[in-house]
NUMI-897177 format. One record per atom (N, C-alpha, C): atom name; x, y, z; residue number from 1. Coordinates in steps of 0.1 Angstrom, whole numbers, plus 2048, in hexadecimal, padded with zeros to 3 digits. Layout:
# NUMI-897177
+----+-----+-----+-----+-----+
| at |  xx |  yy |  zz |   i |
+----+-----+-----+-----+-----+
| CA |   X |   Y |   Z | NUM |
...
+----+-----+-----+-----+-----+
END
This chain:
# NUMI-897177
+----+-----+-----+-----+-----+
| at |  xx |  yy |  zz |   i |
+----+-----+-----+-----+-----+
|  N | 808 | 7F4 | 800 |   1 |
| CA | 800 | 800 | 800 |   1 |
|  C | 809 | 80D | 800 |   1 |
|  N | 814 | 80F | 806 |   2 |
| CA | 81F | 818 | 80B |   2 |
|  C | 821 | 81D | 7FB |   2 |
|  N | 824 | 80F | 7F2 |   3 |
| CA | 82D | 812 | 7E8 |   3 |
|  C | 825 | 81D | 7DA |   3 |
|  N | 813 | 814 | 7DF |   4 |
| CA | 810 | 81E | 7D4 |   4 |
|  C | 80D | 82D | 7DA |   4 |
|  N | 80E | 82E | 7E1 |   5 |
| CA | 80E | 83E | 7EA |   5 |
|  C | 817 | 846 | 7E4 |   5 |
|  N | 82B | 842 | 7E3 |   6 |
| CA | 834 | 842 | 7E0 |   6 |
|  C | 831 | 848 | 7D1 |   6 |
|  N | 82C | 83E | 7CE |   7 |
| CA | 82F | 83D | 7B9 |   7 |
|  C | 822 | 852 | 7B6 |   7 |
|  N | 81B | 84E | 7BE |   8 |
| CA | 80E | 85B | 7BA |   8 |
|  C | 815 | 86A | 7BE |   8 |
|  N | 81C | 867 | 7CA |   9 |
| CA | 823 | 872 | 7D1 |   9 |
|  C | 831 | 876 | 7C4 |   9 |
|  N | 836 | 868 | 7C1 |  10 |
| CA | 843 | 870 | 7B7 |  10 |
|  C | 83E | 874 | 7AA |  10 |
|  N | 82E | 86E | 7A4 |  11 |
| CA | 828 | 878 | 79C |  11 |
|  C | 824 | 885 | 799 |  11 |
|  N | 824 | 889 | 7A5 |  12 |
| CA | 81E | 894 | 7AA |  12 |
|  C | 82A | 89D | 7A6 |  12 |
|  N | 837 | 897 | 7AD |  13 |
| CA | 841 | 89F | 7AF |  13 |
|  C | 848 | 8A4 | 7A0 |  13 |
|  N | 844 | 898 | 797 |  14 |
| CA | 84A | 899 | 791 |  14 |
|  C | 846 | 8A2 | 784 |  14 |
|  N | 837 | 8A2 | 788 |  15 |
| CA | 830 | 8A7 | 77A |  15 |
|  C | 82D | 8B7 | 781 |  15 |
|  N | 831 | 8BC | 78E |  16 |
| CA | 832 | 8C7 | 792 |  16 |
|  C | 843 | 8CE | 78B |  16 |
|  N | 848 | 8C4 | 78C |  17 |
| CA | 854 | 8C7 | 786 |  17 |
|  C | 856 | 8C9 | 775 |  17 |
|  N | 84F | 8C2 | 76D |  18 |
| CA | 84A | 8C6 | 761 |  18 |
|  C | 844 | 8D0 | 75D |  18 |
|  N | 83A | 8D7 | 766 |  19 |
| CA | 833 | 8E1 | 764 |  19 |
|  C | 83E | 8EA | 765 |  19 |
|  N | 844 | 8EF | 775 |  20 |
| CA | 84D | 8F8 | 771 |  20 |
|  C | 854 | 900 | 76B |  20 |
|  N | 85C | 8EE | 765 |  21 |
| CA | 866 | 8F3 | 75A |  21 |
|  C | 85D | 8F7 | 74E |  21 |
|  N | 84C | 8F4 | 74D |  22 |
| CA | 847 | 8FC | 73E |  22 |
|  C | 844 | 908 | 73D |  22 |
|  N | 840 | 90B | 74C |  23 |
| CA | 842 | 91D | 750 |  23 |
|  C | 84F | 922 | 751 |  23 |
|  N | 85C | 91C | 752 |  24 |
| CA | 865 | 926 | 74E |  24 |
|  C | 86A | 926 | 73D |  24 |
|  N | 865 | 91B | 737 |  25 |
| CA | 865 | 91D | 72A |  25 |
|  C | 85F | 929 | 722 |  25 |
|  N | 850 | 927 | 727 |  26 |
| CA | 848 | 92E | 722 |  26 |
|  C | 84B | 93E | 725 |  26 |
|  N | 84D | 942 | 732 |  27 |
| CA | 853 | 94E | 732 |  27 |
|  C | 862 | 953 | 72A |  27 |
|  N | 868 | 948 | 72D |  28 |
| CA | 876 | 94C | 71D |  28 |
|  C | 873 | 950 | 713 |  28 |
|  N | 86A | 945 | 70B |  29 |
| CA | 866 | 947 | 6FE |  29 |
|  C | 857 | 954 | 6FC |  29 |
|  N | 854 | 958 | 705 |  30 |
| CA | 84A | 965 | 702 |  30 |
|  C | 855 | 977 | 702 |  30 |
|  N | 85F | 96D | 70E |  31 |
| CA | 86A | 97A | 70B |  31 |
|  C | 871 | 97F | 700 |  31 |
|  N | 878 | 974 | 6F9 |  32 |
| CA | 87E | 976 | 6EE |  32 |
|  C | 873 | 978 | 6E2 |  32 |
|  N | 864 | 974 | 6E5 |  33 |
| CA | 85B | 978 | 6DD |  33 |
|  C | 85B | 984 | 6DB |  33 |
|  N | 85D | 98D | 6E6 |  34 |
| CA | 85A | 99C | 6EA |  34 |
|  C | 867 | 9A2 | 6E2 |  34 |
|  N | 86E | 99E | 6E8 |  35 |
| CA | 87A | 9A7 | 6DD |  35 |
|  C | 87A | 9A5 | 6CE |  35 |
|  N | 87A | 99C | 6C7 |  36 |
| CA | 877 | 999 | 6C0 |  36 |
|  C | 869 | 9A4 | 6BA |  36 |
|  N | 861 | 9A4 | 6BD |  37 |
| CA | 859 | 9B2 | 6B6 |  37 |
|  C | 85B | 9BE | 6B5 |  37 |
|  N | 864 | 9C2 | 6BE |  38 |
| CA | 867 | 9CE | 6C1 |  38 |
|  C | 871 | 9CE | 6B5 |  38 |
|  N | 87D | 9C4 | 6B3 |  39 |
| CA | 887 | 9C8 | 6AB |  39 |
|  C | 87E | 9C5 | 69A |  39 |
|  N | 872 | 9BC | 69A |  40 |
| CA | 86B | 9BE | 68B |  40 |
|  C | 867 | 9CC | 68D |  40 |
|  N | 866 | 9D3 | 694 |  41 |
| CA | 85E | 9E3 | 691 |  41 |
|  C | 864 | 9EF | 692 |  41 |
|  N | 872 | 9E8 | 68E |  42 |
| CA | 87E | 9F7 | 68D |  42 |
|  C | 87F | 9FA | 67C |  42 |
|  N | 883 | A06 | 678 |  43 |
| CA | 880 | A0A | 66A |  43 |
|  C | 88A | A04 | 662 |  43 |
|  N | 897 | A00 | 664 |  44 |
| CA | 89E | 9F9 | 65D |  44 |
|  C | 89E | 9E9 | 65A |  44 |
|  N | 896 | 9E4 | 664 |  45 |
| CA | 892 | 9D9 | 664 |  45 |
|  C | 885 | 9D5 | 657 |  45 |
|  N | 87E | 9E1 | 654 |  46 |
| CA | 874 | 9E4 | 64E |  46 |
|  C | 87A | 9EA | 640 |  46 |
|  N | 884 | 9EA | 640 |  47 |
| CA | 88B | 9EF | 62F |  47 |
|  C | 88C | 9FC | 62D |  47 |
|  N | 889 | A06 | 63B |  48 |
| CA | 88A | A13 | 63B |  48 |
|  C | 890 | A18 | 63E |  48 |
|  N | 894 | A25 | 63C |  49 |
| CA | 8A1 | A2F | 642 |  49 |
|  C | 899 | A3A | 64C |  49 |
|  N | 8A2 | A37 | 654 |  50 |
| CA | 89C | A49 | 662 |  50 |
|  C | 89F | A55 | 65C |  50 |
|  N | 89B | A5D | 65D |  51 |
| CA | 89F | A6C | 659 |  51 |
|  C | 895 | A75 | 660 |  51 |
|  N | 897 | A85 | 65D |  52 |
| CA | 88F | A8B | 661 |  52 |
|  C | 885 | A8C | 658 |  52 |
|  N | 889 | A8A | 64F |  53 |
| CA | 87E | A8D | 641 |  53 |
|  C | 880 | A81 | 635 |  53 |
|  N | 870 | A80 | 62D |  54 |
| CA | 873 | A73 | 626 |  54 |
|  C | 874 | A7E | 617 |  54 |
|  N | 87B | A77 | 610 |  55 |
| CA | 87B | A78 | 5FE |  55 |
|  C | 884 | A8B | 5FF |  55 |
|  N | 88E | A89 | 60A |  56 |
| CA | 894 | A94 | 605 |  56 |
|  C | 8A7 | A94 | 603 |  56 |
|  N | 8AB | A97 | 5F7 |  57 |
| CA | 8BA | A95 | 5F8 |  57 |
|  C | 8C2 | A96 | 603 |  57 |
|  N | 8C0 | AA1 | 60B |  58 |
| CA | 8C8 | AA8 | 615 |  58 |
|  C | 8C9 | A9C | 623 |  58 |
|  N | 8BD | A92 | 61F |  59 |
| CA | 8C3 | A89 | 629 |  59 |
|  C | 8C0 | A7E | 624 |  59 |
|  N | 8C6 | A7F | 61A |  60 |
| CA | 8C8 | A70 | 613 |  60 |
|  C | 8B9 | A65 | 613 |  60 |
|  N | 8B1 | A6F | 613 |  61 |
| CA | 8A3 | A63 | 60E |  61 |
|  C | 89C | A68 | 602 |  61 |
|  N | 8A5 | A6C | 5F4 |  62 |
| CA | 89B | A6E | 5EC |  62 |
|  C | 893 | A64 | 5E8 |  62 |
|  N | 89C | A56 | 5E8 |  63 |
| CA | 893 | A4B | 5E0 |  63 |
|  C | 88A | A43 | 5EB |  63 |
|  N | 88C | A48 | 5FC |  64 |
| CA | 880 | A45 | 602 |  64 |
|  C | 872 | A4F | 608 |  64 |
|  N | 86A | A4E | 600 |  65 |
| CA | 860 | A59 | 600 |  65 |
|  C | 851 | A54 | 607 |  65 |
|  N | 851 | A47 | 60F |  66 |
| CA | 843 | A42 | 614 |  66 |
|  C | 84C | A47 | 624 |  66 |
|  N | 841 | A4D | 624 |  67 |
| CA | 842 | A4E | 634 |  67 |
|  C | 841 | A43 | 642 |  67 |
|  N | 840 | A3D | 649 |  68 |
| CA | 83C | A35 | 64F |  68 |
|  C | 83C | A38 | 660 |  68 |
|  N | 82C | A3B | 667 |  69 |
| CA | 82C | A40 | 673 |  69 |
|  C | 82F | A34 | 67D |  69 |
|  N | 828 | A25 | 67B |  70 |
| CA | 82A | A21 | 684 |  70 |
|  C | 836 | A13 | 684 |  70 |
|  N | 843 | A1B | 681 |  71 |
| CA | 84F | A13 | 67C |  71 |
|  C | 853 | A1C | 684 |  71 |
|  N | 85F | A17 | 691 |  72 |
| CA | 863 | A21 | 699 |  72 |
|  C | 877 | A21 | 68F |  72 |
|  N | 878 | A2C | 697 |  73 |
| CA | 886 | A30 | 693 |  73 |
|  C | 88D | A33 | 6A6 |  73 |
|  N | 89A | A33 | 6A1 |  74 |
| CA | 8A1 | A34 | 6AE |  74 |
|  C | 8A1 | A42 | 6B8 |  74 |
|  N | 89D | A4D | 6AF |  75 |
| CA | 89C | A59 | 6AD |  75 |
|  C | 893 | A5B | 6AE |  75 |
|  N | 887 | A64 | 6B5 |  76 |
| CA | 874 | A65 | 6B6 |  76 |
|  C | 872 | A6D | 6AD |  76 |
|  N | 881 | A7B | 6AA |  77 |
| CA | 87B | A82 | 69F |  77 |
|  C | 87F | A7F | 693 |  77 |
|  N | 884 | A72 | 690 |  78 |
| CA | 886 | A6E | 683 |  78 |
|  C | 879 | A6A | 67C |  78 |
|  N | 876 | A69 | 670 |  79 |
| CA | 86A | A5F | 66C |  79 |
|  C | 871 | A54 | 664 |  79 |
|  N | 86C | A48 | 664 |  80 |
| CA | 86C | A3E | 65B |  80 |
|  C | 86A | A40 | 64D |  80 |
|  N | 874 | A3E | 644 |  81 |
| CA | 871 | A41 | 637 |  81 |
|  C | 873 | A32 | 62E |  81 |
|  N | 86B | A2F | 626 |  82 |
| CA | 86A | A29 | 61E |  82 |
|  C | 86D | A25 | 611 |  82 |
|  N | 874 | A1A | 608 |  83 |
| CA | 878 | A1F | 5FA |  83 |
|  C | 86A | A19 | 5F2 |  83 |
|  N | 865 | A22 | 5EB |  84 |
| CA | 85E | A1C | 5DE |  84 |
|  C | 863 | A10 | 5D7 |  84 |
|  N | 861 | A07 | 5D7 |  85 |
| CA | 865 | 9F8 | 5CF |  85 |
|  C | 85B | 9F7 | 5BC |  85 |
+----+-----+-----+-----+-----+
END
């Protein structure tokens, strides 16, 4: 009787110990999730150049002329500029 007591008790233990380790998985992989979006939503990542102004020589974006507001740049007063394809 002792032994099957034994066998339920190290189930317990053990499948508490499985869970754990899937909650610290799971929080790893939502982290690197998170960075991960942030670096898809930077403007060179997106095929864009920062500047203060789009489609003008003086800062080298004549051939990017689409603007893009919610493409961040490193800069707040830069905008995201975009090339026509």
């Amino acid at each position: 009787m002792k032994k099957a007591q034994g066998l339920s008790l190290n189930t317990i233990v053990i499948a508490a110990i499985v869970v754990l380790v899937l909650i610290v998985l799971s929080v790893i992989f939502i982290r690197s999730l998170g960075g991960f979006s942030e670096n898809s939503a930077s403007c060179e990542v997106q095929g864009g150049k920062c500047a203060a102004a789009c489609g003008d020589i003086a800062y080298g974006t004549q051939d990017y002329t689409i603007q893009r507001s919610n493409v961040a740049c490193s800069d707040e007063t830069q905008v995201c500029c975009l090339q026509i394809k």
